[in-house]
C-alpha positions as CSV (number, residue, x, y, z in Angstrom):
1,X,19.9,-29.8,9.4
2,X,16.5,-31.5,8.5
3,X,14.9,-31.8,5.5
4,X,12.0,-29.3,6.9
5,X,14.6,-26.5,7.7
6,X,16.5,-26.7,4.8
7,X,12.9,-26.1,3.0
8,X,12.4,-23.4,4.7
9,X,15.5,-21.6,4.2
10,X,15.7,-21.9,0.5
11,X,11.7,-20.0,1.2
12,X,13.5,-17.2,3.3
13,X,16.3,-17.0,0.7
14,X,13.7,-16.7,-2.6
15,X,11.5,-14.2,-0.8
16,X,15.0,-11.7,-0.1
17,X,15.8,-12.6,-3.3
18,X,12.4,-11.5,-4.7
19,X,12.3,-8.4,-2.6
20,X,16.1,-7.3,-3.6
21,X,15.2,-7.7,-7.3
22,X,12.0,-6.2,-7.1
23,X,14.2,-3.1,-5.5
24,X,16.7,-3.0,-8.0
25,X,13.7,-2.2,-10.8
26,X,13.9,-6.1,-12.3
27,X,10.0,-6.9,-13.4
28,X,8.5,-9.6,-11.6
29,X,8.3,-11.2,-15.0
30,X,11.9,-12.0,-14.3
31,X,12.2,-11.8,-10.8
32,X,9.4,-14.4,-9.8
33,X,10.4,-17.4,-11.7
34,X,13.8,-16.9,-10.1
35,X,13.1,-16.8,-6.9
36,X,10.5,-19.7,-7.3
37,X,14.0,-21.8,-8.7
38,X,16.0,-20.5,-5.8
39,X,12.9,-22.2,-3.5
40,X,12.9,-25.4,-6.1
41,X,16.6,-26.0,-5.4
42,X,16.6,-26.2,-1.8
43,X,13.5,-28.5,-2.3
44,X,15.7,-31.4,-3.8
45,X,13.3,-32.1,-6.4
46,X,14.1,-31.8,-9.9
47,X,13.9,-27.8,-11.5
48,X,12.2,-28.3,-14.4
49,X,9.3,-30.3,-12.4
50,X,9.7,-27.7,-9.8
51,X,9.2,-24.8,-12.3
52,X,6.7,-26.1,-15.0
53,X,4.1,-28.5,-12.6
54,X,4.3,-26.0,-9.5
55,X,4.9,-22.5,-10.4
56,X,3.6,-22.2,-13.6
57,X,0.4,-24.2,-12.4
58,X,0.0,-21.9,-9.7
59,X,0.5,-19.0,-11.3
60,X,-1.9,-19.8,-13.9
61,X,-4.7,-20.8,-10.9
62,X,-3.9,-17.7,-9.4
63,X,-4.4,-15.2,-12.8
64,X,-7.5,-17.4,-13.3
65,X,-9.3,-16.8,-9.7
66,X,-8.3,-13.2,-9.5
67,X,-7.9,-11.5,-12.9
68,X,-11.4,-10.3,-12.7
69,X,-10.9,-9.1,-9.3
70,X,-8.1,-6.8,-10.5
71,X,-9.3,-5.9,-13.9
72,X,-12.7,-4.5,-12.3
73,X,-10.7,-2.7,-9.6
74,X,-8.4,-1.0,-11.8
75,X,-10.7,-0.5,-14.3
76,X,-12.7,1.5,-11.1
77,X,-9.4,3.1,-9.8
78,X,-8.8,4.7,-13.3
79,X,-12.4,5.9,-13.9
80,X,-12.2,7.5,-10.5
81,X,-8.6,9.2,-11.3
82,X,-10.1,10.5,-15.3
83,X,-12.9,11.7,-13.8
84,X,-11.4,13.7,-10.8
85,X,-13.6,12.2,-8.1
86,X,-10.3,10.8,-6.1
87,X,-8.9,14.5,-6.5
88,X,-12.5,15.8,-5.4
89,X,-12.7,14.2,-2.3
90,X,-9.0,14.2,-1.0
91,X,-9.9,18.1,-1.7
92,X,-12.9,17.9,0.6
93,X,-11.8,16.4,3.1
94,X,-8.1,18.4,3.6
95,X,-10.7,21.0,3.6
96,X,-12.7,20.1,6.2
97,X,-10.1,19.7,8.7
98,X,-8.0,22.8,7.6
99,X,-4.4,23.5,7.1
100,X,-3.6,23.3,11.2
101,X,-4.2,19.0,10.5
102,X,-2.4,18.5,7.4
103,X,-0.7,15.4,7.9
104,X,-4.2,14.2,9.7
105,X,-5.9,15.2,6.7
106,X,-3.8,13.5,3.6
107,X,-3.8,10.1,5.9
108,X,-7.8,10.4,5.8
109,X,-8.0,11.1,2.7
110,X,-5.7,8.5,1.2
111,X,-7.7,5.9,3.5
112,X,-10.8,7.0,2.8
113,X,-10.1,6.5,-1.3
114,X,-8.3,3.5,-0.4
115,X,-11.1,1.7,1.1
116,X,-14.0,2.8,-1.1
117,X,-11.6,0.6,-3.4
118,X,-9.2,2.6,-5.6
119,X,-5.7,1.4,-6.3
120,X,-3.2,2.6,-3.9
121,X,-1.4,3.4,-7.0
122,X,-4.1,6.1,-8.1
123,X,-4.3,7.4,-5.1
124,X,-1.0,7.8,-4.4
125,X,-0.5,10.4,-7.6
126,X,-4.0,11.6,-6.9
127,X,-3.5,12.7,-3.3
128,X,0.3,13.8,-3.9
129,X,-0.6,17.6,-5.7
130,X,-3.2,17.8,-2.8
131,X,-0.8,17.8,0.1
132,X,1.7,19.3,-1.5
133,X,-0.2,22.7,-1.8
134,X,-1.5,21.9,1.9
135,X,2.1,21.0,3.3
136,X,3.2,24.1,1.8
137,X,0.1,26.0,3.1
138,X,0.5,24.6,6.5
139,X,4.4,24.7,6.4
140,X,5.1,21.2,6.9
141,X,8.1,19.4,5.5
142,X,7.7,17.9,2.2
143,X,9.7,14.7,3.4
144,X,6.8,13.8,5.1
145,X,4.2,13.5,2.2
146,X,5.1,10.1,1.2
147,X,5.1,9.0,5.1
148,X,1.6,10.4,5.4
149,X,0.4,9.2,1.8
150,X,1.9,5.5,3.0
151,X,0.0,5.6,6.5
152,X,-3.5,6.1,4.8
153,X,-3.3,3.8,1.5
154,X,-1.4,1.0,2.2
155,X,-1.3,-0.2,5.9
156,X,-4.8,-0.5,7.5
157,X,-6.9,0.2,4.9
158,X,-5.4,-2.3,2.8
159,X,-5.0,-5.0,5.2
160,X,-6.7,-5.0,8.4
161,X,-10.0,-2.8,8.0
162,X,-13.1,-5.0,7.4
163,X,-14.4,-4.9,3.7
164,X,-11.9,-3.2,2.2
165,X,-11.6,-4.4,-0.8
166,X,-7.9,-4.8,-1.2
167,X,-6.5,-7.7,-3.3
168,X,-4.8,-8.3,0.3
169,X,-8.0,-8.6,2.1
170,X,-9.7,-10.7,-1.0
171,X,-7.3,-13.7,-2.0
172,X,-7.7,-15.1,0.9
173,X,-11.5,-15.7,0.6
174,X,-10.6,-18.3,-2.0
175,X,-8.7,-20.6,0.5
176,X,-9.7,-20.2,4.3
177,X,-14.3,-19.5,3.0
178,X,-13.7,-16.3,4.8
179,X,-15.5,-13.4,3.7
180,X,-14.4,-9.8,3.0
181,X,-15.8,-8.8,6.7
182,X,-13.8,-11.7,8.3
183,X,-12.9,-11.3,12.0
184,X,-14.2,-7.3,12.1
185,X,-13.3,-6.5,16.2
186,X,-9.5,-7.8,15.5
187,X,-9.6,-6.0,12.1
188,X,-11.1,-2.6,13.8
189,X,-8.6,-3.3,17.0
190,X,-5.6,-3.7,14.3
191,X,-6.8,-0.6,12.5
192,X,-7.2,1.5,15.4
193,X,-3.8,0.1,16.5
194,X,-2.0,1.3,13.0
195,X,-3.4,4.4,12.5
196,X,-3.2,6.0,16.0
197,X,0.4,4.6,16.3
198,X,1.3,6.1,12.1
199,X,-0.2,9.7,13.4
200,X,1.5,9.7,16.5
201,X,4.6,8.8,14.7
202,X,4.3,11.6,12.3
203,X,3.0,14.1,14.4
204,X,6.5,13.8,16.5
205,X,8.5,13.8,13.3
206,X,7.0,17.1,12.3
207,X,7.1,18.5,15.6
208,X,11.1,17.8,15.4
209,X,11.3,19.1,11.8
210,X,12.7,22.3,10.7
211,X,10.1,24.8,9.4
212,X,11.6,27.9,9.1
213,X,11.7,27.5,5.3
214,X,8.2,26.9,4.8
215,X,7.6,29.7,6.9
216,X,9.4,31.9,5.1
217,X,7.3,30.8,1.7
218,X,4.1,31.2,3.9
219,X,4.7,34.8,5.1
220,X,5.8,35.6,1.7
221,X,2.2,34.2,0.5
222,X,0.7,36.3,3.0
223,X,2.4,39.1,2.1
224,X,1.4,39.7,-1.1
């Protein structure tokens, strides 16, 4: 095996390793620097080197470019959650589109926050109580709330759209002089793609899903 394949399977190995420690609840504080050794020792070079001139270094570039990007965006993701503007407008629009598109409606409304630039993170507990109440309205299985919550905030609004202002969409400004609005009829083409393909999905699974529970609850609404 060459040099060049033994590289890149230490890469492959450090990235499971990073994503099955990240699962298990370890903090990337931890998690990180291991994987990066895992990488450093399939590299043949020296650990120490590995880990203090190339890790750490890069890190520290990294937190330097792009702390400002993040600090300003979650700094505007939490303003948005106090004040109850994400909450206002995932309300407006599950309005708008009624009870009979409830799985429509939270995907909109989680892409809609998304790309105007609040954390997925925010909008994830701001958008949850909100389809709840509609899920239950519309009688659609809880399961799928965090399918539908998913679909909206953190596939195509978060990495395909143009100008969305995802760190996803940002960092890689800094190295390829691309701008936030690179390549637009891919990223609109990809969007399209993702989001017609997530509703479809979900639109079968609920179709397939029992319901007689929520209908139950929703008569019993009705009823009184």
């Amino acid at each position: 095996m060459s040099a060049y394949a033994v590289e890149l399977l230490g890469i492959l190995i450090a990235l499971g390793l990073l994503i099955f420690l990240a699962f298990r609840g370890y903090t990337l504080l931890l998690a990180a620097p291991a994987a990066a050794i895992v990488a450093a020792a399939f590299s043949g070079e020296p650990l120490l080197a590995k880990w203090t001139l190339t890790f750490m270094q890069g890190t520290a570039r990294f937190i330097a470019n792009f702390f400002p990007l993040f600090l300003l965006g979650g700094v505007f993701g939490k303003l948005m959650d106090d004040s109850g503007a994400a909450l206002s407008i995932a309300r407006t629009i599950t309005e708008r589109l009624g009870e009979t598109r409830a799985v429509v409606a939270v995907v909109l409304a989680c892409a809609a926050l998304t790309y105007g630039g609040v954390s997925l993170f925010v909008v994830a507990f701001a958008v949850f109580p909100v389809a709840d109440a509609l899920f239950r309205q519309a009688a659609v299985p809880h399961r799928l709330i965090p399918p539908a919550i998913a679909l909206g905030a953190f596939t195509f609004t978060m990495t395909a759209l143009p100008g969305t202002p995802a760190i996803q969409n940002a960092i890689p400004m800094a190295y390829f002089g691309t701008t936030l609005f690179a390549a637009p009829g891919l990223g609109i083409l990809a969007s399209a793609t993702i989001l017609s393909f997530g509703i479809w999905w979900l639109r079968v699974i609920e179709a397939r899903a029992p319901r007689g529970r929520g209908l139950q609850l929703r008569n019993a609404c009705n009823c009184r």
